[in-house]
C-alpha positions in Angstrom: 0.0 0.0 0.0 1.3 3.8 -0.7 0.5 6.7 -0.1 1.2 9.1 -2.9 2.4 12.9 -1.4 1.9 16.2 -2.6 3.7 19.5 -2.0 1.8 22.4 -4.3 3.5 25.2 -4.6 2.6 29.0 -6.9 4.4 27.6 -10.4 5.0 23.8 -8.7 4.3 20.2 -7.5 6.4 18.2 -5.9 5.0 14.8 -5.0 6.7 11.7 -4.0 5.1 8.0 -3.8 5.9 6.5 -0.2 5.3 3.1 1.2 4.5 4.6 4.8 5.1 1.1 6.1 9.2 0.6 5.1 9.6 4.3 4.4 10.6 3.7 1.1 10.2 6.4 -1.8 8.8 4.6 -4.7 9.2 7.5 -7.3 9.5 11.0 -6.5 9.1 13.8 -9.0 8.8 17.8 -9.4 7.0 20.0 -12.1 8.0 23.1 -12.2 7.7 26.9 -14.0 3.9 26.2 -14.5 2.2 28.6 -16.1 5.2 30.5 -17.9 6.3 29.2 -21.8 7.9 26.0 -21.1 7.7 23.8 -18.2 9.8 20.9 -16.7 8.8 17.5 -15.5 11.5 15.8 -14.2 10.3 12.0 -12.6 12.2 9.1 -11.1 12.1 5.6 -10.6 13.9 2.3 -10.0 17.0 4.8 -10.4 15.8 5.7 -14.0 14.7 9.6 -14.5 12.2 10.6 -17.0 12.6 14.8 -18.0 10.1 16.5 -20.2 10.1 20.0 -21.1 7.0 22.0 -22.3 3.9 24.3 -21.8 2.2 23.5 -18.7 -0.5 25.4 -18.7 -2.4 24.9 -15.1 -1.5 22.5 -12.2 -4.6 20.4 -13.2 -2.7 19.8 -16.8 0.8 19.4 -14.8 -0.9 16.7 -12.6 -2.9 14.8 -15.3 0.4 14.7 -17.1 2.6 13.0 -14.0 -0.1 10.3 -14.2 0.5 9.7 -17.1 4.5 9.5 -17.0 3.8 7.0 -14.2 2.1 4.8 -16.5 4.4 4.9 -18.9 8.0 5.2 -17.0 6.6 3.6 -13.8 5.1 2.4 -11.6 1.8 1.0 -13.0 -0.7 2.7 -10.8 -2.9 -0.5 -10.6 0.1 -2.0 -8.9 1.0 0.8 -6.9 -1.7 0.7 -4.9 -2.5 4.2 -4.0 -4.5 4.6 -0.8 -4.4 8.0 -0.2 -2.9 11.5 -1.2 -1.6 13.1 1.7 -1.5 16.7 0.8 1.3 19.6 2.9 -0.5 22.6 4.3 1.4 25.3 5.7 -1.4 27.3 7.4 -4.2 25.7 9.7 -4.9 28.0 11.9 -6.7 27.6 15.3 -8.9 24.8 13.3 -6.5 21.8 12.6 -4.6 20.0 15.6 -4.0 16.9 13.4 -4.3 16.1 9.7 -7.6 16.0 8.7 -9.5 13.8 5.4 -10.2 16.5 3.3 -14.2 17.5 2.8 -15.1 20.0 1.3 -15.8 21.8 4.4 -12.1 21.5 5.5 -11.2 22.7 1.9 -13.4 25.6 2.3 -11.6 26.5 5.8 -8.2 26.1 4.2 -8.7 28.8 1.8 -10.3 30.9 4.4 -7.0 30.8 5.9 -5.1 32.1 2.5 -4.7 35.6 4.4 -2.5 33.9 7.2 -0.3 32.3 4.5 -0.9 33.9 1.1 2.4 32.6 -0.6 1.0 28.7 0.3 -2.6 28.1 0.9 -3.7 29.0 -2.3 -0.9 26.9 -3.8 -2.1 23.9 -2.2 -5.7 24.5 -2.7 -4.6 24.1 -6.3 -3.0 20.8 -6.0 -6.2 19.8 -3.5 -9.0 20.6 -6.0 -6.8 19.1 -9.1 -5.7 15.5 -7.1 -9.7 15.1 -5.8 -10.8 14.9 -9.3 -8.2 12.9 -10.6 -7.3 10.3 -7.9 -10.9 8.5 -6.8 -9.0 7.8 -2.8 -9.3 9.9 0.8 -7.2 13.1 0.5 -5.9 13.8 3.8 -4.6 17.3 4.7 -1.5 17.4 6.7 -0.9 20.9 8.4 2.8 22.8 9.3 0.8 24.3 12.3 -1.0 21.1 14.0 2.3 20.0 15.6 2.1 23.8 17.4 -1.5 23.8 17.9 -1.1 23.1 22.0 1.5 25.4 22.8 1.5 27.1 26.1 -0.3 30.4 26.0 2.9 32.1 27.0 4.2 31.0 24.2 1.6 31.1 21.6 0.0 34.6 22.5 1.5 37.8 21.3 1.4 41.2 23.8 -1.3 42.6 21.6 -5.0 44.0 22.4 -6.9 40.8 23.4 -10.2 41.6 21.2 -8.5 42.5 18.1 -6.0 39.7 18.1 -9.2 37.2 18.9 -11.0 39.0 16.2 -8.1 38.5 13.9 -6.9 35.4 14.8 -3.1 36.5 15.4 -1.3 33.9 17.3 2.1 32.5 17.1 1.2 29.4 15.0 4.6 28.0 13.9 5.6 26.5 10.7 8.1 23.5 9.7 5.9 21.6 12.1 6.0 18.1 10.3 9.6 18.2 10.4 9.8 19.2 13.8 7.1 16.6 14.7 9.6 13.7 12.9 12.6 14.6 14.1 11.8 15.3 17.9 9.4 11.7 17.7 12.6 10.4 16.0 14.9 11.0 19.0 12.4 9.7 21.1 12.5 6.6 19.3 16.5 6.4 19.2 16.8 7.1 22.8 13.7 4.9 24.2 12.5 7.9 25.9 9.5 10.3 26.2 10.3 12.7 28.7 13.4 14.4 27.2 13.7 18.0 26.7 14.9 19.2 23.3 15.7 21.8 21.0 15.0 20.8 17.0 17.2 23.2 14.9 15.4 22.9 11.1 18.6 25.1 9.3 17.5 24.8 5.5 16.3 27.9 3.1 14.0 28.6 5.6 15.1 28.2 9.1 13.2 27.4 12.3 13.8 25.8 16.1 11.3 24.4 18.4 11.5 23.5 21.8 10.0 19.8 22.8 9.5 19.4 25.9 8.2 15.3 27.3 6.8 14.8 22.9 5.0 18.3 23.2 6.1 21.4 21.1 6.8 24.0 24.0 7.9 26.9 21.9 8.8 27.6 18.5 10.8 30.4 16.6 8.0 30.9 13.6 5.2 32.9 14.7 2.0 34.2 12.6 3.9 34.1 9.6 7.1 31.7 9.1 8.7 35.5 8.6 9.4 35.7 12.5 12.3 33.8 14.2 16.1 32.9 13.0 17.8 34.0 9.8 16.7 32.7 6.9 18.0 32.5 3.0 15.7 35.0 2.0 13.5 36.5 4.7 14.8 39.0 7.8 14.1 36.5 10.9 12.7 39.0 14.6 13.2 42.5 13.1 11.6 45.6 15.1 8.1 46.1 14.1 8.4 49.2 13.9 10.9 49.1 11.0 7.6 48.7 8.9 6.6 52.3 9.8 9.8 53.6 9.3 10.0 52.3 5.4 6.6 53.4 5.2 7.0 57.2 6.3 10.7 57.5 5.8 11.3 56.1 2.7 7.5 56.0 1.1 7.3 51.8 0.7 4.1 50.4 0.8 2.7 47.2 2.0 3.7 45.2 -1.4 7.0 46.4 -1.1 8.0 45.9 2.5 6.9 42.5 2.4 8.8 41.7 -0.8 11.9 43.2 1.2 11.4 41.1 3.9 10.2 37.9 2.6 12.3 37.9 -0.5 15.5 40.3 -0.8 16.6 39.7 3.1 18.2 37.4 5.3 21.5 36.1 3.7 20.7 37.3 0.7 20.0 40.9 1.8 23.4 40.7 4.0 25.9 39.2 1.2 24.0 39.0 -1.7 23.4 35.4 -1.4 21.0 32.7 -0.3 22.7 29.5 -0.2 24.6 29.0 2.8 27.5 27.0 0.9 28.7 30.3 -1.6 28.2 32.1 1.7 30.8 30.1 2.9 33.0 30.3 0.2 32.9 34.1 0.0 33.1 34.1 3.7 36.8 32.1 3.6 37.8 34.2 0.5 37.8 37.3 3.2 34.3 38.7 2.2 33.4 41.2 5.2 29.6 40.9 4.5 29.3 36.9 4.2 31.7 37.0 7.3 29.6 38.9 8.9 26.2 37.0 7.6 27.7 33.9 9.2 28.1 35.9 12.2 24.5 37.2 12.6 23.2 34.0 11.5 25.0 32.3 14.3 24.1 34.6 16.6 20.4 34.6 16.0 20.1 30.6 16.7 22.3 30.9 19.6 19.9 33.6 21.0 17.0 31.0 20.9 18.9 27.8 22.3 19.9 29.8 25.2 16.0 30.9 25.7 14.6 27.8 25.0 17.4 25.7 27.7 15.8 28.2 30.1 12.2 28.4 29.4 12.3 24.5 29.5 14.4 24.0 32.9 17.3 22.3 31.0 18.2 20.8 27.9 19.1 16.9 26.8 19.3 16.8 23.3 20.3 19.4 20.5 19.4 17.9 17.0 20.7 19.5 13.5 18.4 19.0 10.5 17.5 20.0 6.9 19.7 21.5 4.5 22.5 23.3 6.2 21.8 21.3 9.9 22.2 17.9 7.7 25.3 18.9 5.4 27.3 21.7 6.7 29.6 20.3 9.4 31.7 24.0 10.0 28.1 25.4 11.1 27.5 22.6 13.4 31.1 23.4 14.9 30.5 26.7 15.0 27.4 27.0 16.7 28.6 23.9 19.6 31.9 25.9 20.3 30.3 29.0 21.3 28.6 26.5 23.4 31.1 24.4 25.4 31.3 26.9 28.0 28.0 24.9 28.8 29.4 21.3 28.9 28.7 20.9 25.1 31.7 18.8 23.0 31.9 18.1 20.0 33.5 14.9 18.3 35.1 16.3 15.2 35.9 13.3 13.8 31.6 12.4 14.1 31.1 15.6 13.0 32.8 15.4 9.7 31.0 12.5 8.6 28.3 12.5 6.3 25.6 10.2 6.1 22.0 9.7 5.4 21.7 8.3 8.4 20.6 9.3 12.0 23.7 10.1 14.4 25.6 11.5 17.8 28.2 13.7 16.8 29.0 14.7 20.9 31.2 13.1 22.8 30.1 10.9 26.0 31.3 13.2 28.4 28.8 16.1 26.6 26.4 17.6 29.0 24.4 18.1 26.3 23.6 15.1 23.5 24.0 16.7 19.8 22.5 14.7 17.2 22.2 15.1 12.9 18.8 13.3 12.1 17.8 14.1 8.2 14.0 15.0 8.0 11.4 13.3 5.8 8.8 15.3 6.1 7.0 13.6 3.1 7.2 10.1 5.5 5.9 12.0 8.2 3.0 12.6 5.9 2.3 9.6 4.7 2.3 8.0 7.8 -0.2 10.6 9.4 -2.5 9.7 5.8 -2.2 6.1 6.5 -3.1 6.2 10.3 -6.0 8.7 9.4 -7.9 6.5 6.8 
């Protein structure tokens, strides 16, 4: 039995077909630039990858044509076995807890949520309304925010007037949570225990950390928006608020503009000029002051929150490193545990060099602190959550 998974993004799908009970990916795929003159399929399975380039008009013509490229490249759908779609939501508000089957009443409150994540809601409504006509199985929404959802009020409530954030539903409601969900369960599961207290460091394009305190998320770095928080590639991390009114009066930006300049033309890439943390190195070693400096701030940022978070929680057992950067870049992973060992955190270097696909301890024994590199899979984590659902 699989469970086919589906990532909808503005101008892209990315889908994946898992056996939820092994973890195997079957096949795995992306379309991409839909909607502009020529788009790209690129599919693979049994180690064989099928790419097409042309117009793709719509999602539901991008979809209809991965179907077919299954049928034809593999695997035979009839053989496959499809028993659900699990579908990636970013945004589910106040509503979703868990993943939900997907009515048309919990389609209808996805898209009333668009305003809370207007870059990814309407994105995934695409992919929902296409994948319900063309797959006849349960569709089964799987939500960033559910693994958030019981927070403790001091951290999921913001200082702001009580009526008009209830009227508005402005709340810190975290993003990255199926990762965060996987890879704190995950440590559980290595370590044969549920009551540990632990910080989850997702470092990819978009950065996030979450504090887990006995399997429940106790904080989180993301708030309303995943705009709030650490560093990211592209998007400004905790910034004054009031820096919006100050664009806006000073130098005459608008709405549009500020959250283009936030979301899009910030983070590394407003610091150095560049997104991807492995030419920030580069640029960094060659002497660059700004990507030195980048690396610095960067740093800085998701040391603020591991302090905070040891603290709010009473203590800390486990630091884990995971998704892009956390997973591959073993200088960051040095960097950030050196500024630690005045706190009993060591390193191994010799762990820490390795890399691996695999789950690992890269501290040494006498650590006060265990440091772990777990890679994510948060398209398991969906399929599984499908597969217990229906």
């Amino acid at each position: 039995m699989t469970v086919l998974v589906i990532n909808s993004g503005s101008s892209s799908i990315k889908y994946q077909l898992i056996n939820p009970a092994d973890g195997a990916a079957i096949a795995a795929g992306l379309v991409e630039r839909i909607g502009e003159e020529i788009g790209h399929y690129e599919h693979t399975y049994a180690g064989k990858t099928t790419e097409i380039d042309e117009p793709i008009s719509d999602h539901g013509v991008g979809l209809r044509r991965v179907l077919e490229i299954m049928e034809s490249a593999g695997p035979n759908l009839q053989e496959a076995n499809i028993k659900a779609v699990g579908h990636r939501i970013v945004q589910g508000g106040k509503y979703f807890d868990r993943a939900a089957i997907i009515t048309d009443e919990v389609q209808a409150r996805i898209e009333q949520l668009c305003p809370l994540a207007p870059l990814h809601n309407p994105a995934h409504l695409k992919g929902i309304e296409v994948a319900r006509k063309l797959l006849d199985v349960p569709h089964v929404a799987v939500f960033d925010t559910a693994f958030f959802q019981d927070l403790p009020a001091e951290s999921a409530i913001y200082a702001l007037d009580r009526e008009v954030a209830e009227k508005y539903e402005i709340r810190r409601y975290g993003a990255h949570g199926t990762s965060h969900k996987f890879i704190s369960e995950k440590v559980s599961e290595l370590l044969g225990r549920d009551d540990l207290q632990q910080i989850v460091l997702h470092l990819g394009n978009g950065a996030s950390v979450s504090a887990v305190k006995n399997g429940h998320a106790f904080d989180t770095s993301m708030g309303l928006t995943p705009l709030e928080g650490l560093v990211m590639g592209t998007r400004t991390g905790d910034i004054d608020p009031a820096v919006v009114f100050h664009l806006r009066r000073v130098a005459g930006m608008n709405v549009d503009d500020i959250d283009t300049l936030f979301n899009k033309k910030s983070g590394l890439k407003g610091l150095c000029g560049d997104n991807d943390m492995r030419q920030v190195r580069k640029r960094a070693a060659a002497g660059e002051q700004n990507a030195i400096e980048a690396l610095e701030i960067y740093i800085h940022r998701i040391l603020r929150y591991i302090g905070a978070y040891t603290a709010e929680m009473g203590g800390l057992d486990v630091l884990t490193f995971t998704a892009g950067a956390g997973e591959n870049d073993a200088d960051l992973r040095a960097d950030v545990c050196a500024r630690l060992a005045p706190f009993g955190i060591k390193l191994d270097a010799e762990k820490n060099k390795i890399r691996s696909k695999e789950p690992r301890t890269i501290s040494t024994e006498d650590s006060t602190v265990r440091v772990m590199v777990i890679p994510t899979n948060e398209e398991l984590s969906i399929a599984r959550q499908a597969m217990e659902l229906i």
